[in-house]
N, C-alpha and C positions, 0 to 999 in steps of 0.2 A: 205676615201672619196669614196661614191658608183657610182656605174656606172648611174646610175638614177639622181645623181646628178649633173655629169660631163653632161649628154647626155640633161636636161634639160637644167642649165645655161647656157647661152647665153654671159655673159661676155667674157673678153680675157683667152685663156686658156696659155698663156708665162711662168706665173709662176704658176703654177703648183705642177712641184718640190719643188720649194722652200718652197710654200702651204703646201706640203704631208711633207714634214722635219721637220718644227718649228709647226706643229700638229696644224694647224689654217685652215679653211675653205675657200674655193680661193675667194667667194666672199667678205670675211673678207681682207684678207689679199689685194686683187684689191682696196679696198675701202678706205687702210689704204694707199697706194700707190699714189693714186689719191690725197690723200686728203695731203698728203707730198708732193707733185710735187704741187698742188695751192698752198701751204704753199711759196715755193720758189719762184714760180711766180706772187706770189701779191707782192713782192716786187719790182719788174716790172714798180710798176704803182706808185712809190714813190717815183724811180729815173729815171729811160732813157725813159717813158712814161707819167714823170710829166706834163710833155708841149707841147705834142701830141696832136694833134684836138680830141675831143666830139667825132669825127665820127671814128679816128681810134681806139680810146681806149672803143667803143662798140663793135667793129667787135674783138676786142682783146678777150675781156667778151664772147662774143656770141661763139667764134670760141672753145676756150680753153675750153668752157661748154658742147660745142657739142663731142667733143675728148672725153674728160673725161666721157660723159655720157654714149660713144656707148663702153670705153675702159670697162665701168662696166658693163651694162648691154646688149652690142650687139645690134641685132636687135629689141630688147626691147623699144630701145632708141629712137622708133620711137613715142611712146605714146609722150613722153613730147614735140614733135614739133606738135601732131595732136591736142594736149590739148590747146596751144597757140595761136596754129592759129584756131582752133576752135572759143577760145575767143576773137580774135582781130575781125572776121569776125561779130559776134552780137557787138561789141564794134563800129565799123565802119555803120551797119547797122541800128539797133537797136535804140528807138528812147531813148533820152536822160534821160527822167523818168522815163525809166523801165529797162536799159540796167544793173543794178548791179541786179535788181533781176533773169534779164536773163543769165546774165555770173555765179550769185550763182547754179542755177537750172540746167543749162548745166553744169557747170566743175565739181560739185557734183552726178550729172549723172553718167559722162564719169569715173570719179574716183573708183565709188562705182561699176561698170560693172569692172571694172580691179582688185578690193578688191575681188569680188563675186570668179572671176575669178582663182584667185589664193586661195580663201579657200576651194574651192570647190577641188581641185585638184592638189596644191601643197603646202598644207599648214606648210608639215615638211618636204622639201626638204632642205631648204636653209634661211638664217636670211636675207640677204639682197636681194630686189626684188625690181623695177620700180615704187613701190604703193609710196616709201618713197619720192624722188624728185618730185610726180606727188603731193603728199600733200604738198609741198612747192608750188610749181608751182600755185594749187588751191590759196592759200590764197593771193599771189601775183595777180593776174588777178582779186581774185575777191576785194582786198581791191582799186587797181587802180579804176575800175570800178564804185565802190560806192562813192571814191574817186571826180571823175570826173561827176559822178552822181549829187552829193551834191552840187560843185560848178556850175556847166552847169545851171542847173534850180533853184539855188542860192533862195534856201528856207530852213531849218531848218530839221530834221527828224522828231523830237518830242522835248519837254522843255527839257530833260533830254541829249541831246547830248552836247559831250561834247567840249566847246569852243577851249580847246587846240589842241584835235585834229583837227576839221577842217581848224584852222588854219595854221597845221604843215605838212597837209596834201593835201594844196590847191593845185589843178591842173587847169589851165586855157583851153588848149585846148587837141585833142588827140594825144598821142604817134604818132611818125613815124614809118614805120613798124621797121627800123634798131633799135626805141628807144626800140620799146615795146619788140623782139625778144630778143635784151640782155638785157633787163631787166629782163623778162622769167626766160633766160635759165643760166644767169650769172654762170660763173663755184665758185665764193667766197661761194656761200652759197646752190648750186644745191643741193647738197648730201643729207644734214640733217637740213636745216636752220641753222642760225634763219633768219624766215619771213623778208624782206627788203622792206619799203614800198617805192613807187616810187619816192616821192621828195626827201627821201635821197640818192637816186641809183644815181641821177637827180644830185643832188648836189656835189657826189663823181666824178662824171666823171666828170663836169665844172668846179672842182675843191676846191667850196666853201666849203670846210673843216673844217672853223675857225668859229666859233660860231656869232651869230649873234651879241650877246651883246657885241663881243670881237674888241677891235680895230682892223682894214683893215691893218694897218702895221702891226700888229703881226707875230713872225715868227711862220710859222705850227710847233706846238708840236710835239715830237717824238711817236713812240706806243710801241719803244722797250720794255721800261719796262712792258707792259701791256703786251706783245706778248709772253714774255717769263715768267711772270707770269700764262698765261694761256695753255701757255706748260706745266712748270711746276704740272700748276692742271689734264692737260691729263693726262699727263704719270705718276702719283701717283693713278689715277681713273684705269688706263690700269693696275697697278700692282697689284691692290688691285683686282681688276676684276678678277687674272690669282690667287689671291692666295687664294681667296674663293670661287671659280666657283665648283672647284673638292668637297670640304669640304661641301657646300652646296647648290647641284643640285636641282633647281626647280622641276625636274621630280619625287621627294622623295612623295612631294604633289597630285602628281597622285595617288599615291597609295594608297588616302584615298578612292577611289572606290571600293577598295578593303579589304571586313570586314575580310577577316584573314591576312592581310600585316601587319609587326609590326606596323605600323605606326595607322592603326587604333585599335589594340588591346591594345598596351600597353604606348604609348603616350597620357600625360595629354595634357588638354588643355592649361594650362599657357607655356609649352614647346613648343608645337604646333605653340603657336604664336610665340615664341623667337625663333624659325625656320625658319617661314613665315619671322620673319623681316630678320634675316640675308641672306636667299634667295631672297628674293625683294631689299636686300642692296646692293648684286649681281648683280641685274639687273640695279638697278640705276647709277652703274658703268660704265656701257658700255654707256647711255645718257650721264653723264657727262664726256666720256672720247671721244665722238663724238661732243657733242656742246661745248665742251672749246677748241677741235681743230678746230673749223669750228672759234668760236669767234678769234681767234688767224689770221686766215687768212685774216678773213675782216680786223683787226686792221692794220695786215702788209702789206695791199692794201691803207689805210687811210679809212677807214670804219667805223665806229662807235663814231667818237670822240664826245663828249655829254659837253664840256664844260671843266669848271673849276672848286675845290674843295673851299673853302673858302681858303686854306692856299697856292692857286694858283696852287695847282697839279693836272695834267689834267687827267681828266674822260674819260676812252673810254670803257662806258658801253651801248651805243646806241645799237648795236648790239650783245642783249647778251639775252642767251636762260634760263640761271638758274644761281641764286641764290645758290651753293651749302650749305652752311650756314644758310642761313636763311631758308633755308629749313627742313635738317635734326635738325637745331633746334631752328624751330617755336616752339610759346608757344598756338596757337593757329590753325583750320583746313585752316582759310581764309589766312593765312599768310604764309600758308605751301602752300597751291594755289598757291597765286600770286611769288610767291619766284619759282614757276615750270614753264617752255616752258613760258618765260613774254613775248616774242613779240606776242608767240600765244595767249594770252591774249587779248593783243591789238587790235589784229586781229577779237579774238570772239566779243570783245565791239562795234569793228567798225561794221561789218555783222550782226550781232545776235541783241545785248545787246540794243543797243542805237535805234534801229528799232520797232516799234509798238509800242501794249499796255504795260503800266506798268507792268498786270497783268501774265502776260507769258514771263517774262525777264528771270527768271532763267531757268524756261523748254525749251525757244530756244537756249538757251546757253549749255547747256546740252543735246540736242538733235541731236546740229549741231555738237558739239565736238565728240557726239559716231558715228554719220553717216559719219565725217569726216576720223577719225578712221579706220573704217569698222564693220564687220556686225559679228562679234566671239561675241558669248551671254557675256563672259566675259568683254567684254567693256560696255556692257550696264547695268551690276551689280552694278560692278566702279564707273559709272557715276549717279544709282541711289542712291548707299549710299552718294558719295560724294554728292548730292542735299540735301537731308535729314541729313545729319551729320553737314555742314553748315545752313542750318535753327536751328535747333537743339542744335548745341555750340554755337550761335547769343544769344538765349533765356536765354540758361542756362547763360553764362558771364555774361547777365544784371542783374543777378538777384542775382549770388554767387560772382563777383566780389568786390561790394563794403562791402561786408564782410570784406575781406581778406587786403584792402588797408587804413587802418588808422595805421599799425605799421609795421616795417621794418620786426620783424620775421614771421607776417603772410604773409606779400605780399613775401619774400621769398617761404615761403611753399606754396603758391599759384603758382606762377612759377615753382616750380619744377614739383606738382600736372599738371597744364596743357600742360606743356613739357614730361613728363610722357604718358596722356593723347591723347595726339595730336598722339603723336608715336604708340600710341596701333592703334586709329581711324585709322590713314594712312595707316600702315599695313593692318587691318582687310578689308579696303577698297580695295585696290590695287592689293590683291593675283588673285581676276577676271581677274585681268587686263592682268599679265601676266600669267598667267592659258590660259586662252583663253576658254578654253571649257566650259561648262555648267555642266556635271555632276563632276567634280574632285571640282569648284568653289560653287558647292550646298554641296556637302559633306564635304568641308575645314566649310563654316560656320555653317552646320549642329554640326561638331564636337564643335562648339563653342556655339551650342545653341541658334545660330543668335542672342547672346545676345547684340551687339552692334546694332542691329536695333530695338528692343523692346524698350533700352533704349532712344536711340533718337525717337523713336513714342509718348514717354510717353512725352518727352521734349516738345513737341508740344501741349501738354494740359497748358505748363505753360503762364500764360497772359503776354499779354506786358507792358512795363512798361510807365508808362507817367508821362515823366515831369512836376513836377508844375509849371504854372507862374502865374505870376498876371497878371490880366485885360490892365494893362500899358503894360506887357511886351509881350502879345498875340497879341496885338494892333500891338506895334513895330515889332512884328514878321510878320505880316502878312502884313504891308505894305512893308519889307525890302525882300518878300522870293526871288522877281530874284536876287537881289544881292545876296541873302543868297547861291542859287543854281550856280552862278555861280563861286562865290569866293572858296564856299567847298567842292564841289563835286567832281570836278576829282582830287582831292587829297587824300580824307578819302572816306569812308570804311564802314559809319555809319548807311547807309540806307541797308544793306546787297546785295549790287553787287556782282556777281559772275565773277572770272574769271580764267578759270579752262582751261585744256589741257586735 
């Protein structure tokens, strides 16, 4: 641990030793600390603060987020109370039809001035920095915001928004300062998310926990089994992390800058990439070993509960960041998306997606997700391929899937084919991402020939496809399309929405 990085950090420096012993980094090890001590203390809110007033069990939220924030990042910790009341202040002022575009444009400001801030100057000191909870914090203020926008002036965005959400999302008037503050700064989900929007922060402190459809006598569902399912999935992600960190260091990838390193003389390409995946399988590690313990703690505060399954076993997937599964094995690029960061999904649909014209849905969602980010060229590689490689496999599947689907052995080989597929795309896209830089991320796809963007360039020439119908059935169609739009839309997938992290 260098003196540079002890003399920067700003967190608690107590453990220390313990840091420099078990060979972890103190902001590492502070973060895992923190985030173990809310783990014990959201269950606080489940038994001896079940029947507590609304107003002590905010000051609870708010107080225990403030501790925790300054235990991690010290004087640091002052951004995320500037960023808050920042936005309460345009939230209170601000006139009602303009105040989400005002709170988007301010919090993404202030955010992007602290990303600048730390690339420019301490971009390899340290993994964990202030940028992380100020990007929770952003999506919080500004989904309120637009939240409270929508209902106030109680008019529509565009045809394409989507009914469930604004209804699951209605806010009637504004936060009090104590609502909006823990709301903010809540210590269940400061750290790493997942994003909370406010009617459920809303519903968890007054208690209404039990699903709407669900009978009012119902006794509250337990979370244990969830809480310790999603331990379980930490600390299997934490070991896999410590057992392939050493075996396959990202920094290997550097070294394609370098035309006499072995890596660029005598490594194929097919290798190159079965490297790239098991070092970004690495890194995937550490998100799912950070958002299945953040999901665990909302659960064991009463956080998340989502209902009931058909066979009555209860769902406490509301607050949940990733899909591990359905991610690593999507058969296609859209379902390996939404299967990643889904509340921040929700998040991009509500601010981005469902705002303006049709014609720029996917470039604001992709725009706002790399400026959310910050400003490493390597995120905006990420974000272009991933734009293009989603158009791109959209095309191709209408056109090679119904090949493949009239007999059990093709559609087989078709699934494995796209699952195959999907994993190369992900990888090829991704290594920007954690690269960071520009020249190491031009030279990984250099060694590849950029051949995954030619391909999907070429995809683009192929035409779209169109349904036949009959005159009767065009008919029907075009008198039924608000139903059509409301009943199918926020469910599928078919019109190619984006929703990416």
């Amino acid at each position: 641990m260098t003196s540079l990085y002890l003399d920067y950090y700003d967190g608690s420096k107590l453990f220390t030793g313990f840091a420099s012993k078990i060979g972890l980094p103190l902001d590492l090890v502070n973060f895992l600390i923190a985030q173990i001590a809310a783990l014990c203390l959201a269950r606080l809110f489940r038994k001896p603060l079940k029947l507590a007033s609304p107003e002590f069990r905010h000051s609870v939220c708010l107080t225990i987020g403030l501790i925790m924030g300054y235990f991690c990042f010290g004087k640091q910790s002052i951004h995320l109370s500037v960023l808050a009341m920042l936005s309460y202040s345009l939230l209170k002022t601000m006139p009602h039809r303009l105040v989400g575009n005002a709170i988007l444009a301010a919090s993404i400001f202030y955010l992007s001035c602290i990303h600048l801030h730390r690339q420019i100057y301490h971009s390899a000191d340290y993994t964990l920095d202030i940028t992380g909870p100020l990007m929770v914090i952003t999506q919080r203020v500004t989904s309120l915001a637009y939240s409270l926008q929508d209902n106030l002036t109680q008019k529509e965005i565009n045809s394409n928004t989507s009914p469930e959400f604004s209804l699951a999302q209605k806010i009637d008037k504004t936060p009090s300062p104590l609502e909006y503050f823990a709301f903010t700064l809540a210590f269940q989900t400061l750290m790493c998310g997942p994003v909370v929007f406010y009617t459920d922060y809303i519903n968890f402190i007054e208690g209404a926990r039990i699903d709407e459809k669900q009978s009012t006598s119902a006794s509250e569902p337990s979370p244990r089994r969830a809480v310790m399912y999603k331990l379980m999935g930490s600390i299997a992600a934490a070991i896999l992390y410590l057992t392939l960190a050493k075996k396959y260091p990202l920094a290997v990838l550097e070294e394609l800058t370098d035309p006499t390193s072995e890596v660029s003389r005598s490594w194929s390409a097919l290798y190159l990439l079965w490297y790239a995946y098991l070092s970004t399988l690495v890194v995937r590690c550490k998100y799912y070993h950070a958002w299945l313990l953040s999901e665990a703690i909302c659960n064991n505060c009463g956080m998340g509960f989502n209902g009931y399954e058909s066979d009555g076993t209860p769902k406490w997937d509301k607050m949940s960041n990733i899909d591990v599964f359905g991610f690593e094995f999507a058969q296609n690029f859209r379902t390996a998306i939404a299967s990643w960061n889904k509340n921040t999904n929700a998040w991009l649909r509500c601010v981005a997606y469902s705002r303006g014209g049709a014609a720029w849905r996917t470039a604001r969602v992709y725009a706002l997700s790399a400026v959310w980010h910050g400003y490493h060229p390597g995120y905006y590689l990420t974000f272009l391929a991933g734009g293009l490689f989603t158009v791109a496999a959209r095309k191709i599947r209408s056109v090679a899937r119904p090949l493949f689907i009239d007999s059990r052995p093709k559609k087989l080989f078709y699934d494995l084919l796209t699952f195959v597929t999907t994993r190369v795309a992900m990888t090829y896209a991704t290594v920007p991402f954690v690269l960071l830089h520009l020249a190491p991320s031009l030279a990984f796809y250099g060694k590849l020939y950029y051949s995954l963007h030619f391909i999907a360039l070429g995809a683009l020439l192929i035409p779209e496809r169109r349904s036949r119908a009959s005159p009767v059935n065009s008919e029907l169609s075009q008198k039924c399309s608000n139903t059509s739009k409301e009943s199918h839309e926020p469910n599928g997938d078919t019109n190619g929405k984006l929703k990416i992290n």
